[in-house]
Steps between C-alpha positions, in 0.01 A plus 500: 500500500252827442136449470391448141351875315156557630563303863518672807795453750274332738311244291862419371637397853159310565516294211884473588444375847161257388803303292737448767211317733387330253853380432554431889137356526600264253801338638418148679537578861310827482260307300404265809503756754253741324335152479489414796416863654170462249371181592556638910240775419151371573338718261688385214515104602370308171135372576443133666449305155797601383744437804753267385436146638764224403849437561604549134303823463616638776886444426410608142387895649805513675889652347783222586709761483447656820722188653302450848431129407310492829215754416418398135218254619379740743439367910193667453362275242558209704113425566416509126821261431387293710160468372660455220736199542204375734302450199777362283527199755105450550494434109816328528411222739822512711407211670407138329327328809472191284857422485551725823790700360561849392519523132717746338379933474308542196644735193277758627643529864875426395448795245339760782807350747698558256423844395481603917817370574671703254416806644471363842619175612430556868101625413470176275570274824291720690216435277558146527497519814173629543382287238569111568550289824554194283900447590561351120325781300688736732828357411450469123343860488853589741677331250420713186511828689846387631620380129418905390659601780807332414478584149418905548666582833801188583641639795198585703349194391795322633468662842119446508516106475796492767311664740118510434448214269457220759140561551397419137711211479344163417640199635528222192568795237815666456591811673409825410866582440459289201243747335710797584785347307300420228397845455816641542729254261250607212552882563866508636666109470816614661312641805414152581861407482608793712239461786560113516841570514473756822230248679679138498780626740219525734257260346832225553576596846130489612431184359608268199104456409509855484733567247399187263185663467629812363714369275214312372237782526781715271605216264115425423468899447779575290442181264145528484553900410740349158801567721632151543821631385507754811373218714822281433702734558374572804441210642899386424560788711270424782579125495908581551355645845257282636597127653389154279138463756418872390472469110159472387413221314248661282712824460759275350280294280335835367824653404585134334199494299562833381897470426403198320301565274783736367754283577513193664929474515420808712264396688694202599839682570356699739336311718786240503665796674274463773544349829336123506161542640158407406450812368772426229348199470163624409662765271688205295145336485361819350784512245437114380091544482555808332821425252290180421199728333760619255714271433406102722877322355728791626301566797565083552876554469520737762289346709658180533813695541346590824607348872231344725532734759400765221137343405692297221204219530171779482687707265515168205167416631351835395746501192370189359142552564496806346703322217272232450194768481669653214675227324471143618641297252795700583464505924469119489806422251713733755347241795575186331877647429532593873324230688787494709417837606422525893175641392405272256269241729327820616438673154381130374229459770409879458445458127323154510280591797324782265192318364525713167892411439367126550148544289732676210824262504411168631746304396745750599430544836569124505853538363545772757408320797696209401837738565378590894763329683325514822288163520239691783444769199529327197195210578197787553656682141515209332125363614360879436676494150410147430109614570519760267634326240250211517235785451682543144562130410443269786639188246860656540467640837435107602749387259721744693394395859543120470878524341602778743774380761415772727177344638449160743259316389266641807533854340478386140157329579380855683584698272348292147167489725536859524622561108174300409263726777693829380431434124122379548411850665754663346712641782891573515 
């Protein structure tokens, strides 16, 4: 293009040329070297009260887009990082020497872990590191650098807790592994699946306690994450592969829980597909507990549909008491219908034992006891029942006690002196 009227040749190419580096100057990368060329240069380093001093702050001066996760919380800040997160604990009170246990990293130091571990994982641990002997605080501050990790960077998370982790593991908390997954089934769900999948062989062959705990560590990731859907999947795939003493218990009754609550038919299908174990077991006990929140009578149905060797006997019991919670007219018209039911004597003494069942329906924990077939379990029901109701109206609780056939004469005698004891301090 020729200079403008009036402009000389030379000016022309200068202004020319001042465009294009301003263009290049402008572009992201060039941007952070000329950056970082400045702040090298003593004479034009920014003066002391306005070096930058925090975690945030720091990641805030620096372009992402350079892609060296590594030197975005600079090395050579470490010593004001860790002033910083040293000061974050002190106000924190890491330690409670009352109860003698670690309590949990304040909002202040997950945020600065947080914000380190984004740009540099390994730093973060460093700082902790330097920061904490307290093996508790160490792992819980491990834990939410390793949950970032897994979120921002899967793969060399992954690799990190297989071969570095061990020394910020905690012995009565869950592994490390477990944050990593967490992180990375909220970013990338099917990376869980995918790295699970490529570990068990190995995880199976090394030990069986081994690969339960993955399975569980990914289950508890993916459902937690809102992929429960993903989770069952995966898990139908993993349990085809692993022998009955390998399933996790709990990855099983977290995938039941889930499938449930969508559909219970479902739920139940697929774990009738599984190999008898007590993992099955606990699963069908998950399904009951969980079917019965929704809907106590079908839940019933199925559940006394159930074989022993399946948990048929916990899976009524925690049926019917979450039954009777919600409706108990209902729950007991079902018991006095079934009281040929296996688990009738149990549910009877379970329901008549609870002081606020017998405070609230006297006369009905009476009638219920009455149908306990087992003479050993129906006598202490009855008596507790009996007390309770003499609390109410002690005329018909005696009128009740001396026309019972259930009593000898020896009992019938103990328990009107203790009707009459009960009632005078008003005790049930």
């Amino acid at each position: 293009m020729p200079p403008a009227p009036g402009t000389s040749v030379s000016s022309h190419r200068t202004r020319r040329h001042l465009a294009a580096w301003t263009a290049i100057a402008s572009l992201p990368i060039v941007a952070g070297i000329l950056h970082w060329f400045v702040d090298a240069a003593p004479r034009e380093r920014a003066p002391a009260a306005t070096r930058i001093r925090t975690a945030p702050e720091i990641l805030a001066t620096v372009d992402s887009s350079l892609g060296q996760r590594e030197h975005l919380v600079l090395p050579g800040n470490r010593d004001e990082l860790q002033r910083d997160l040293g000061q974050r604990l002190a106000k924190a009170r890491p330690f409670d020497e009352l109860n003698g246990n670690s309590v949990p990293p304040s909002d202040a130091v997950r945020e600065f872990l947080e914000s380190v571990a984004r740009a540099n994982p390994k730093l973060a641990l460093e700082l902790i590191d330097l920061s904490t002997s307290e093996a508790l605080m160490r792992y819980k501050m491990a834990a939410i650098v390793a949950e970032v990790w897994g979120a921002t960077d899967p793969h060399a998370a992954w690799q990190w807790v297989q071969t570095s982790a061990a020394r910020w593991e905690f012995e009565e908390k869950q592994p490390l592994l477990a944050s990593v997954l967490d992180g990375m089934a909220r970013s990338q769900p099917h990376a869980v699946v995918h790295t699970i999948s490529a570990s068990l062989e190995a995880a199976r062959a090394a030990n069986g306690r081994a690969a339960s705990e993955l399975t569980f560590c990914a289950v508890q990731a993916l459902v937690r994450a809102g992929a429960g859907t993903l989770a069952h999947s995966a898990l139908k795939e993993w349990s085809r592969d692993l022998p009955p003493e390998q399933l996790n218990p709990a990855a099983i009754a977290l995938v039941a829980i889930d499938v449930t609550r969508r559909s219970p038919a479902d739920a139940a299908a697929w774990l009738e597909t599984l190999p008898s174990s007590d993992a099955r077991a606990v699963g069908l006990e998950a399904v009951a507990t969980t079917w019965a929140e929704a809907a106590p009578g079908a839940a019933m149905e199925w559940a006394t549909r159930l074989s022993v060797t399946d948990g048929r006997t916990t899976a009524v019991q925690r049926v019917f008491a979450a039954w009777q919670e919600q409706d108990s007219p209902a729950a007991m018209e079902w018991l006095i219908k079934n009281e040929g039911d296996p688990t009738s004597d149990q549910l009877i003494t379970d329901l008549v034992s609870k002081p606020a069942f017998r405070a609230e329906h006297p006369v009905a924990a009476v009638q219920l006891a009455e149908l306990i077939r087992d003479d050993a379990a129906r006598l202490p029901a009855l008596q507790s029942a009996i007390l309770a109701w003499g609390t109410r109206d002690l005329s018909a609780a005696l009128s009740y006690i001396e026309k019972a056939p259930h009593f000898s004469d020896t009992q019938r005698t103990q328990i009107i002196a203790s009707l009459r004891h009960h009632a005078d301090f008003g005790f049930y």
